[in-house]
C-alpha positions as CSV (number, residue, x, y, z in Angstrom):
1,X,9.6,-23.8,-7.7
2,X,12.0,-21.7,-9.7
3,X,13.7,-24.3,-11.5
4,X,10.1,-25.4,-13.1
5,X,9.2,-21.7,-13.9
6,X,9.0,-20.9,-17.7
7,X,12.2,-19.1,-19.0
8,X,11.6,-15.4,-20.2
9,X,15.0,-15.2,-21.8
10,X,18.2,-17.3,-22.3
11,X,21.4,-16.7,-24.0
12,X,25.3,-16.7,-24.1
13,X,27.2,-14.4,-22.0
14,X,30.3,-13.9,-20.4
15,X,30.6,-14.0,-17.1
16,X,33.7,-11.8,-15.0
17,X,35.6,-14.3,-12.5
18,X,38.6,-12.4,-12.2
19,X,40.3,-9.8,-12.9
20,X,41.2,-10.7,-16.5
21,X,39.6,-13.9,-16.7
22,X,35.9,-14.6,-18.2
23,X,34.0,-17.7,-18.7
24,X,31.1,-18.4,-21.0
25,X,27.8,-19.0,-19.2
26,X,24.5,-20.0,-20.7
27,X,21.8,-17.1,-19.0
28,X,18.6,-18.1,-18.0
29,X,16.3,-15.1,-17.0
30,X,12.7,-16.3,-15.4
31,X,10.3,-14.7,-13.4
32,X,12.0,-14.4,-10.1
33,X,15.9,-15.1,-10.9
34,X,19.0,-14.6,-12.8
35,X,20.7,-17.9,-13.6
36,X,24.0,-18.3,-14.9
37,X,25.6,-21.8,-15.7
38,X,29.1,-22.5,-16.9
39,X,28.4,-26.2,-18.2
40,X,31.5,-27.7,-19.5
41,X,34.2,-26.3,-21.4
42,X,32.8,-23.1,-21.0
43,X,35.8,-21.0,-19.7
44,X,37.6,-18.8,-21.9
45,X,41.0,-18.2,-20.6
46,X,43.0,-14.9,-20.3
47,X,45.2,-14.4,-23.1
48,X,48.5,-12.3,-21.6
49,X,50.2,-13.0,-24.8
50,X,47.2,-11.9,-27.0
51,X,48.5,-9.4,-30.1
52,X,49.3,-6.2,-29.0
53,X,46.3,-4.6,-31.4
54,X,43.6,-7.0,-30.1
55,X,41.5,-6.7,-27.3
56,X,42.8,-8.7,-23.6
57,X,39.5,-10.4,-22.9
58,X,37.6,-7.6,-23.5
59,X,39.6,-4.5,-22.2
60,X,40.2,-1.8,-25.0
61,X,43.3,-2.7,-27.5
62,X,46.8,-2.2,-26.1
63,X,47.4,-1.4,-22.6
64,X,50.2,1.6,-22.2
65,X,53.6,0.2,-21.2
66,X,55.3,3.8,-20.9
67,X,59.3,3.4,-19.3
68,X,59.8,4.9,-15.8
69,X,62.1,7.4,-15.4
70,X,64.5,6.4,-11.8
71,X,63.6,9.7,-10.9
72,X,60.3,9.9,-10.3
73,X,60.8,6.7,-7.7
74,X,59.2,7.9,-4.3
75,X,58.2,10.8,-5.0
76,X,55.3,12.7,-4.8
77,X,54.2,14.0,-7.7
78,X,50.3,15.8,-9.4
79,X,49.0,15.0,-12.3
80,X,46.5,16.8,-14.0
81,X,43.6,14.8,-16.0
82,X,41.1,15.7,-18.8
83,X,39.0,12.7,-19.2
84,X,37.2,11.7,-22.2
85,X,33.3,10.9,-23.1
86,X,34.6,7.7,-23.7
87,X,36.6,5.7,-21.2
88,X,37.2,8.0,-18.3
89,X,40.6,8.0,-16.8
90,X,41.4,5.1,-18.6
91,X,43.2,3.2,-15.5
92,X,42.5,0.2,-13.6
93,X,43.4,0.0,-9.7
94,X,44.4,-2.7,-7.2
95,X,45.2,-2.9,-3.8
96,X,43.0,-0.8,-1.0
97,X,43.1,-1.0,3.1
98,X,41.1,-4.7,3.0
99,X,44.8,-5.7,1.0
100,X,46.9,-3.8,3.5
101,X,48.1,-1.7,-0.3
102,X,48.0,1.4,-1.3
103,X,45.6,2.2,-4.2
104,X,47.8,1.3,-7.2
105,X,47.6,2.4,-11.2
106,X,47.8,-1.7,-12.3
107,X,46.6,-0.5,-15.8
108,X,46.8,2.5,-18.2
109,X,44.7,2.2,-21.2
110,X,46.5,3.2,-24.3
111,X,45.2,6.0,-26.7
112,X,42.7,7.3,-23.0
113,X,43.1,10.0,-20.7
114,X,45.4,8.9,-18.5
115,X,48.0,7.8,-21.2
116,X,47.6,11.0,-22.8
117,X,49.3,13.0,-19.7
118,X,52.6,10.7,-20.2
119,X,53.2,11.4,-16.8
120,X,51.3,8.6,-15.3
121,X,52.6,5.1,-14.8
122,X,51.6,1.7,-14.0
123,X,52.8,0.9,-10.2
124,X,52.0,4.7,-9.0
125,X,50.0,4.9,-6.2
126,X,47.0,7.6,-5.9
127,X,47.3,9.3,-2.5
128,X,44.5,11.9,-3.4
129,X,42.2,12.7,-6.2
130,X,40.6,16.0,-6.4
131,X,42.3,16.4,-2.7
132,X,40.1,13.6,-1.5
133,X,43.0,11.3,0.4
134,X,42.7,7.7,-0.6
135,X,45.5,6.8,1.9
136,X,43.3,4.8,3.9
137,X,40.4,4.4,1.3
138,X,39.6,0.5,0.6
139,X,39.5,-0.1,-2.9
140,X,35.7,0.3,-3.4
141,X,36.0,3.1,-2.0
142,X,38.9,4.2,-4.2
143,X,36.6,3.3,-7.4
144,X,34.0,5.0,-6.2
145,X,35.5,8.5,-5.7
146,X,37.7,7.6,-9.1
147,X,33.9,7.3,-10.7
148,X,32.3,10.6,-9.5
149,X,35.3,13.1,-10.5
150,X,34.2,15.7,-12.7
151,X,35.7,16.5,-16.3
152,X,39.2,18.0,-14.8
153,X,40.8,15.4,-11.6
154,X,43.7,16.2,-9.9
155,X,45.6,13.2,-9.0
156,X,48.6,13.0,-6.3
157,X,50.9,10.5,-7.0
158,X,53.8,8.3,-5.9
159,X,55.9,5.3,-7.9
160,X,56.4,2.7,-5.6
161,X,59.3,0.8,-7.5
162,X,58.7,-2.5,-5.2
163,X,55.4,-2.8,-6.3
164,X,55.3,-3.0,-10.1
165,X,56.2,-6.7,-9.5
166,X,52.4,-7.0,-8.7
167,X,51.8,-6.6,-11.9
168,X,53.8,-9.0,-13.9
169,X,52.2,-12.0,-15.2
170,X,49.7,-11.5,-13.1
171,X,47.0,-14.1,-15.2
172,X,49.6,-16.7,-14.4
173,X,49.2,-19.7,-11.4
174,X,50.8,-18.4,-8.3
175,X,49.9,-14.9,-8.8
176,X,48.8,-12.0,-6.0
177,X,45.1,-12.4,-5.6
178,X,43.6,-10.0,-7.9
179,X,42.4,-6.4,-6.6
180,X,41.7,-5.0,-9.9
181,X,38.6,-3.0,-11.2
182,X,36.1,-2.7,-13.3
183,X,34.3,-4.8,-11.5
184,X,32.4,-3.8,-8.6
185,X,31.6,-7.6,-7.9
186,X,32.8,-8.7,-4.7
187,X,35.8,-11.3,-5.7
188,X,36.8,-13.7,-3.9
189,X,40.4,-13.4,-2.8
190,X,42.0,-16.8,-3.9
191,X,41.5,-18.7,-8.0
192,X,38.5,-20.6,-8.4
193,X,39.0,-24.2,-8.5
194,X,37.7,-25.9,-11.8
195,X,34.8,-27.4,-10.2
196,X,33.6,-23.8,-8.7
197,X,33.9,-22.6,-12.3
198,X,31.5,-24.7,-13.4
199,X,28.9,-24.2,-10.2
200,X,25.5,-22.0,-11.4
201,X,25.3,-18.6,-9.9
202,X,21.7,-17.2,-9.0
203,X,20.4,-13.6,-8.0
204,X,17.1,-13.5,-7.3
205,X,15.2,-10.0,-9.0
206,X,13.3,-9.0,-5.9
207,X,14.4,-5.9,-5.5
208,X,18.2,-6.8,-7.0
209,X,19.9,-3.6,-8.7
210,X,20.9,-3.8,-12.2
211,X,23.6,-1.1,-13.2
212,X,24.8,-0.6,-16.8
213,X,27.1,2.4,-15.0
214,X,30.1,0.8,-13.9
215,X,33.8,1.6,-13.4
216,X,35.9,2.6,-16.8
217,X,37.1,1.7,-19.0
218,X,33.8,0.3,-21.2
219,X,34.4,1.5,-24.3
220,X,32.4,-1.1,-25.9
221,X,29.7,-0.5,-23.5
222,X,29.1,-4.3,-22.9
223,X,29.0,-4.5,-19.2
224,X,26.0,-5.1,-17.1
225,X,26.0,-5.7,-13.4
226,X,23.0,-7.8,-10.8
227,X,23.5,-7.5,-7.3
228,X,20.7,-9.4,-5.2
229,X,18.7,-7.3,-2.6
230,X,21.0,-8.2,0.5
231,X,24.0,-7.3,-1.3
232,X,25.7,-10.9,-1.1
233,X,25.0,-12.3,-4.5
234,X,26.2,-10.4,-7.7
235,X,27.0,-10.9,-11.3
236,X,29.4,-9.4,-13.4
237,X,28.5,-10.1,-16.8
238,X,29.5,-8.9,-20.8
239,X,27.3,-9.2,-23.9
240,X,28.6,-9.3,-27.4
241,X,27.5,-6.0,-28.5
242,X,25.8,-2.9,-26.9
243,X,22.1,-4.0,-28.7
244,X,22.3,-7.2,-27.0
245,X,24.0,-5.9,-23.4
246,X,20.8,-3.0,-23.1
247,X,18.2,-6.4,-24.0
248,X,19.2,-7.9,-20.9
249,X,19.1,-4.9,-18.9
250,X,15.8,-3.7,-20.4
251,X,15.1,-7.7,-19.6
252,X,15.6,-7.8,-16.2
253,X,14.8,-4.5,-15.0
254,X,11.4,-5.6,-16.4
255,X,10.9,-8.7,-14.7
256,X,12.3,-7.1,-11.4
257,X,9.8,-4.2,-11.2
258,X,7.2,-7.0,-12.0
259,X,8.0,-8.1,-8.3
260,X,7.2,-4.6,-6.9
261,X,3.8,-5.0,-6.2
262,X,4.5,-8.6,-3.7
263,X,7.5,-6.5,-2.3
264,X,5.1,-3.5,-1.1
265,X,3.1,-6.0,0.3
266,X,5.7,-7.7,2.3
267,X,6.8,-4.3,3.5
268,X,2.9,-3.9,4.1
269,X,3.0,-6.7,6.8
270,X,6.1,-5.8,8.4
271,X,4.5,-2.2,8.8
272,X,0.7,-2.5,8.7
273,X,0.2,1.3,8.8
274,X,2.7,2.4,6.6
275,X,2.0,2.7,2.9
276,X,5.0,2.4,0.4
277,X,4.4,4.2,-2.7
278,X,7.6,3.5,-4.4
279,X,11.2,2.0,-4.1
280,X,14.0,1.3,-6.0
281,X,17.6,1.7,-5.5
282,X,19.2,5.0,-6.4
283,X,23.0,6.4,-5.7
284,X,23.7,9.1,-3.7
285,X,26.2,11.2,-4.6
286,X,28.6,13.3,-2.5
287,X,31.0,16.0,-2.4
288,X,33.9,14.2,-0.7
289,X,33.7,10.6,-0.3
290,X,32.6,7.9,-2.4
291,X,29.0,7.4,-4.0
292,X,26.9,4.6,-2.1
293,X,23.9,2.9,-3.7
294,X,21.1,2.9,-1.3
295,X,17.3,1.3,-1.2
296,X,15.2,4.3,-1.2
297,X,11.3,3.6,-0.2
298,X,8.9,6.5,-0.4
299,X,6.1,6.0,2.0
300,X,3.1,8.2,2.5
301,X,5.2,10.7,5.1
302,X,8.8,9.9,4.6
303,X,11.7,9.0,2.2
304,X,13.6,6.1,4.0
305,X,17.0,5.3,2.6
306,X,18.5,1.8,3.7
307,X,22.0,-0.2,3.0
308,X,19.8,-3.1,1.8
309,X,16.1,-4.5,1.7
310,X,14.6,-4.5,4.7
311,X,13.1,-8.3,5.7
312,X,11.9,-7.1,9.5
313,X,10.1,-5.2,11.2
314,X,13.0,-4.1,13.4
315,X,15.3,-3.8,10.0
316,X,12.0,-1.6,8.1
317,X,11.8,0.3,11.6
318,X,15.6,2.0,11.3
319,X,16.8,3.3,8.2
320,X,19.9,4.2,7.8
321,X,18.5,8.2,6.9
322,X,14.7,9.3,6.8
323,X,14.0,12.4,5.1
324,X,10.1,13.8,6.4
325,X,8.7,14.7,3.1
326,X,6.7,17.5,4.4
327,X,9.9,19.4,5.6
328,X,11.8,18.3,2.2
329,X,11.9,20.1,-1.4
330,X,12.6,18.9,-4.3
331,X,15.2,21.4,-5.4
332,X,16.4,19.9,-9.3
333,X,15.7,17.7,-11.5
334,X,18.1,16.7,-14.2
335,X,21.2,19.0,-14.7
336,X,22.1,21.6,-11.2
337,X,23.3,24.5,-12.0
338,X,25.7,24.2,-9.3
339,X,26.3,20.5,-9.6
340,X,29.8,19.5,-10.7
341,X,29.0,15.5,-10.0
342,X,28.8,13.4,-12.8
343,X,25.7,12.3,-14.7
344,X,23.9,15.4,-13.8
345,X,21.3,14.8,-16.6
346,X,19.9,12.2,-14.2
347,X,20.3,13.4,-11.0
348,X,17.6,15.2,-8.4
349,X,18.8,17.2,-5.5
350,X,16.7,17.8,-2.2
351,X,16.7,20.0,0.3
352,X,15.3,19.1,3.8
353,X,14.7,21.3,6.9
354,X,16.8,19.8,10.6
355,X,16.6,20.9,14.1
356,X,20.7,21.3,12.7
357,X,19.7,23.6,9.5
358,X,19.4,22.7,5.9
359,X,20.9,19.4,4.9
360,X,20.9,19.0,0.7
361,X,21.1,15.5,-0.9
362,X,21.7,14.8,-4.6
363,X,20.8,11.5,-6.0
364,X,21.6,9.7,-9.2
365,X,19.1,7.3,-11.4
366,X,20.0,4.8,-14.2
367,X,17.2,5.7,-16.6
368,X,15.1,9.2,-17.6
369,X,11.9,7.2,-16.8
370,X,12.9,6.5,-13.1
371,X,13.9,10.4,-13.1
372,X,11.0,10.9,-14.0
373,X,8.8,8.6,-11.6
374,X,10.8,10.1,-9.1
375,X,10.4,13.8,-10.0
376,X,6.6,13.3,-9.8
377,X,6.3,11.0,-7.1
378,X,8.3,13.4,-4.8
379,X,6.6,16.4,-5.5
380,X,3.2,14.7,-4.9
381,X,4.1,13.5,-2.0
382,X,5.2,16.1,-0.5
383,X,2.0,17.7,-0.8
384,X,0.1,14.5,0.0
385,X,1.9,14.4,3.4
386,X,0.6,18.0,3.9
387,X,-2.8,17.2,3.8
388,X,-2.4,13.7,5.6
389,X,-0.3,15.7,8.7
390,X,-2.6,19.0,8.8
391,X,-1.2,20.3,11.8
392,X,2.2,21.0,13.3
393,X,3.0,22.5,16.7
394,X,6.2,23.3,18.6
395,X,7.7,24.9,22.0
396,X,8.6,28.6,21.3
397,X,8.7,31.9,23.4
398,X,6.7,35.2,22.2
399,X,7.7,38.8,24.4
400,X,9.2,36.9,27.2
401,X,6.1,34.0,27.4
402,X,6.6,30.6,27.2
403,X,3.8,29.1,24.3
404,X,3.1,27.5,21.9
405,X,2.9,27.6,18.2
406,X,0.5,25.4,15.8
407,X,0.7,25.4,12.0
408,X,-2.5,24.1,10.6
409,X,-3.0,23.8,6.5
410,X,-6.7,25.0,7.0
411,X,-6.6,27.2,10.1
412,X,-3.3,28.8,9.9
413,X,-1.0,30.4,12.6
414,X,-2.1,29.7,16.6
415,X,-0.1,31.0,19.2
416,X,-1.4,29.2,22.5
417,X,-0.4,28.6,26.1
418,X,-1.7,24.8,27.4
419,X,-1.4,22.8,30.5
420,X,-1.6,18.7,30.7
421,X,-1.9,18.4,26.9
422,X,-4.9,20.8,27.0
423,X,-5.2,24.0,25.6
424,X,-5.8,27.2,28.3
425,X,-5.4,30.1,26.3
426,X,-4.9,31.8,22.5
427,X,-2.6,34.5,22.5
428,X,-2.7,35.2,19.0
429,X,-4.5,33.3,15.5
430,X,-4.1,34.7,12.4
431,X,-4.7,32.7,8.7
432,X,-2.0,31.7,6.2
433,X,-3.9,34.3,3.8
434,X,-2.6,37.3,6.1
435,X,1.1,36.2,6.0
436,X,3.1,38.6,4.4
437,X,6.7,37.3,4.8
438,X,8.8,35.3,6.9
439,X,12.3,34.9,7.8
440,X,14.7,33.4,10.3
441,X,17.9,34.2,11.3
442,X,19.1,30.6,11.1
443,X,19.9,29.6,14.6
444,X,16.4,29.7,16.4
445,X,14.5,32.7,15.9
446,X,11.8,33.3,13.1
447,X,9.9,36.5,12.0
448,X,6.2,36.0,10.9
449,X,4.8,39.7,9.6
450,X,0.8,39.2,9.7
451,X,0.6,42.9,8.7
452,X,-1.9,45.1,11.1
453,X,-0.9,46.7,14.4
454,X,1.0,43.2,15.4
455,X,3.2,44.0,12.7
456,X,6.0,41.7,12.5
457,X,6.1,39.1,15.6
458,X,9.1,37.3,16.4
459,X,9.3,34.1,17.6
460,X,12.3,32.2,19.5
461,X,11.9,28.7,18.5
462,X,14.8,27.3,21.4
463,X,16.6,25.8,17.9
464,X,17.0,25.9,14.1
465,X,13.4,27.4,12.5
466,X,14.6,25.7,9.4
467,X,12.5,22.2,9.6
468,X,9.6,24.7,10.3
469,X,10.0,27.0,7.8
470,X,10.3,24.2,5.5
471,X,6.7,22.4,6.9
472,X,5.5,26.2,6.0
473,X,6.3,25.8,2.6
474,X,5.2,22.5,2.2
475,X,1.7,23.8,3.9
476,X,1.4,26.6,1.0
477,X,2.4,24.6,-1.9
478,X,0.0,22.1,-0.6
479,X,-3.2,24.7,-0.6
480,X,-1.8,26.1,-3.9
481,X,-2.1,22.7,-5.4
482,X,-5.8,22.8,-4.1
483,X,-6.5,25.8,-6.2
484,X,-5.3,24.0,-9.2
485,X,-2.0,26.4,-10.1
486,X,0.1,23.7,-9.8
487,X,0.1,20.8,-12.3
């Protein structure tokens, strides 16, 4: 049982109840789970009438308390924003469409970016950032495309008078239920009663994401974050100092990919002939809308990306997006050159080839060795999956004939007429060695030149060429990693 298991680490945290309200826990990291107890006396209460140049339970010293002019009331304003390294915007938010509120400014950090503009105010609602409308957003998804704004973000802007009463007192008894951020957490909407404060919290580390990258502003860069596998168990949590905040992340990032190996096998039995070769959650990023984290699993054919772990074999059977890896390129790793989304340095992009044309997908890790893992792992197997498949073959039409074309890794090009499933006739072979170029035109026709008195042959494909052209690639690299040119 876990409560007899052997602790690997314990210690004193600070666990993230409310918005503005931590409590001191006692951590206790074993094998398979995360365990934080309050005890007794634990909490540590907010502190509204802290000095003005000390911290509020944790926040950066002094929150910006600029006048509002009665002219700005109701109307729509932009404001431009340089953040910083440190800190980001510098804002906290309430409200969202779960709170029937707009996204609200409930916080400007003094001395940060958004306090530098002086033109920004606490009870301003964000209709749009970067032209991204957040009219209807919810407010994770309002933190989400706060998070992934580049250096320059355009807010639009409106002071709703009526609601800066919101944000009076708001640690005291009686107050709005808190919609605030950092964290990510999910937070229950009324207080915690004493006796809840005191309950132990779990999260078991199969498969659980732990995320040191978490809405600004962490200056102090003492924030960590567990959220179990299904997504209905999570920690907020602070450490006393960075040293000791990266110990527990190193800590239980550790004892989570520990479980890896009984989690492949689990997937093993829901899917007996599908072999998982990695997994681990990763965030993909996007150019209008908010990030999402999502489970990716690498199998020996496809990337499958799903909302959460799956624990069936219907579940395992439908993810949420499957990329085939043989029609899929890895297209960068680390900084894009054409990549304004944030943490770049630890990003991949990849491009895959649809029956609807090129889809491209950029992905963001939390470490340079999980980059790295899946760099590698992707690249393999897309060749892997080459040699595994072999042989692709698809309707097409060649001078008028109905046909059909087969792409084999050893055999090459075979353009073939075939009744009940069976082969009749080959109306042209030719090897990958004699392929000169290709093209397409994008919309269903491709151009293989063979060279000779064929010359170039064109093919009509009935839709996009693009997943084929893709599987062509794949084929090459494949036989070029053969050969040994690739490392």
């Amino acid at each position: 049982m876990a409560a007899a298991m052997k602790a690997h680490k314990t210690g004193l945290l600070e666990l993230r109840v409310t918005v503005d309200r931590w409590i001191r826990v006692l951590a206790t990291l074993t094998e398979d789970s995360l365990t934080v107890n309050p005890g007794d006396g634990a909490e540590e209460p907010a502190k509204p009438n802290a000095s003005p140049t000390g911290a509020i339970n944790g926040d950066p010293p002094n929150l910006s308390s600029s006048p509002v002019p009665e002219t700005i009331t109701n109307v729509k304003r932009t404001v431009r924003v340089t953040k910083q390294d440190v800190g980001g915007l510098g804002i906290s938010i309430k409200g969202g469409k779960e709170n029937k509120m707009p996204i609200l400014i409930s916080k400007i950090f003094k001395g940060l970016a958004a306090d530098q503009t002086e033109a920004l105010y606490v009870g301003d609602a964000i209709l749009s950032v970067n032209g991204f409308d957040l009219r209807e957003a919810t407010h994770d998804e309002a933190v989400q495309a706060l998070k992934k704004t580049g250096k320059e973000v355009i807010l639009e802007v409106k002071y709703i008078k009526e609601m800066s009463a919101f944000f009076k007192g708001s640690g005291s008894p009686g107050a709005p239920p808190p919609w605030d951020s950092p964290p990510s957490t999910p937070q229950r909407g009324a207080e915690l009663s004493p006796a809840e404060l005191k309950e132990p919290r779990s999260v078991q580390l199969k498969m659980c994401q732990v995320s040191r990258k978490q809405c600004p502003p962490d200056t102090e860069n003492r924030y960590f974050e567990v959220i179990s596998s299904n997504r209905k168990n999570s920690v907020f949590l602070r450490a006393k100092d960075p040293a000791m905040a990266q110990s527990w992340y190193n800590a239980i990032q550790t004892a989570s990919v520990n479980l890896l190996p009984k989690v492949k096998e689990e997937l093993k039995i829901l899917q007996p002939g599908v072999e998982v070769k990695h997994l681990s959650w990763i965030t993909e990023q996007v150019t209008q809308g908010p990030e999402k984290p999502v489970l990716a699993v690498l199998t020996d054919r496809d990337l499958l990306l799903y909302p959460v772990l799956p624990e069936s074999k219907e579940s395992f059977s439908s993810p949420t997006k499957s990329h085939p890896l043989i029609a899929t390129r890895l297209v960068h790793s680390g900084p894009g050159k054409s990549s304004p989304l944030l943490d770049s340095d630890l990003s991949f992009g990849l491009r895959s080839g649809t029956k609807q044309g090129v889809e491209t997908h950029v992905f963001r890790v939390d470490s340079a060795k999980e980059l790295s893992t899946w760099t590698h792992l992707l690249v393999e197997g897309c060749h892997s999956a080459a040699e595994l498949i072999k042989e692709v073959t698809t309707a097409c039409s060649w001078n008028g004939k109905e046909c059909t074309l087969g792409v084999h890794i050893d055999e090459g090009f075979t353009l073939f007429t075939e009744e009940m499933g069976i082969r009749k006739s080959v109306l042209l072979q030719q090897p990958f060695e004699r392929l000169k170029m290709s093209s397409d035109d994008g919309v269903r026709m491709m151009f293989l030149d063979f060279g000779g008195p064929e010359a170039e042959i064109q093919l009509d494909l009935h839709c996009c060429p693009k997943t084929l052209v893709f599987i062509i690639h794949s084929f090459l690299s494949a036989k070029v990693k053969r050969l040994g040119l690739l490392a």
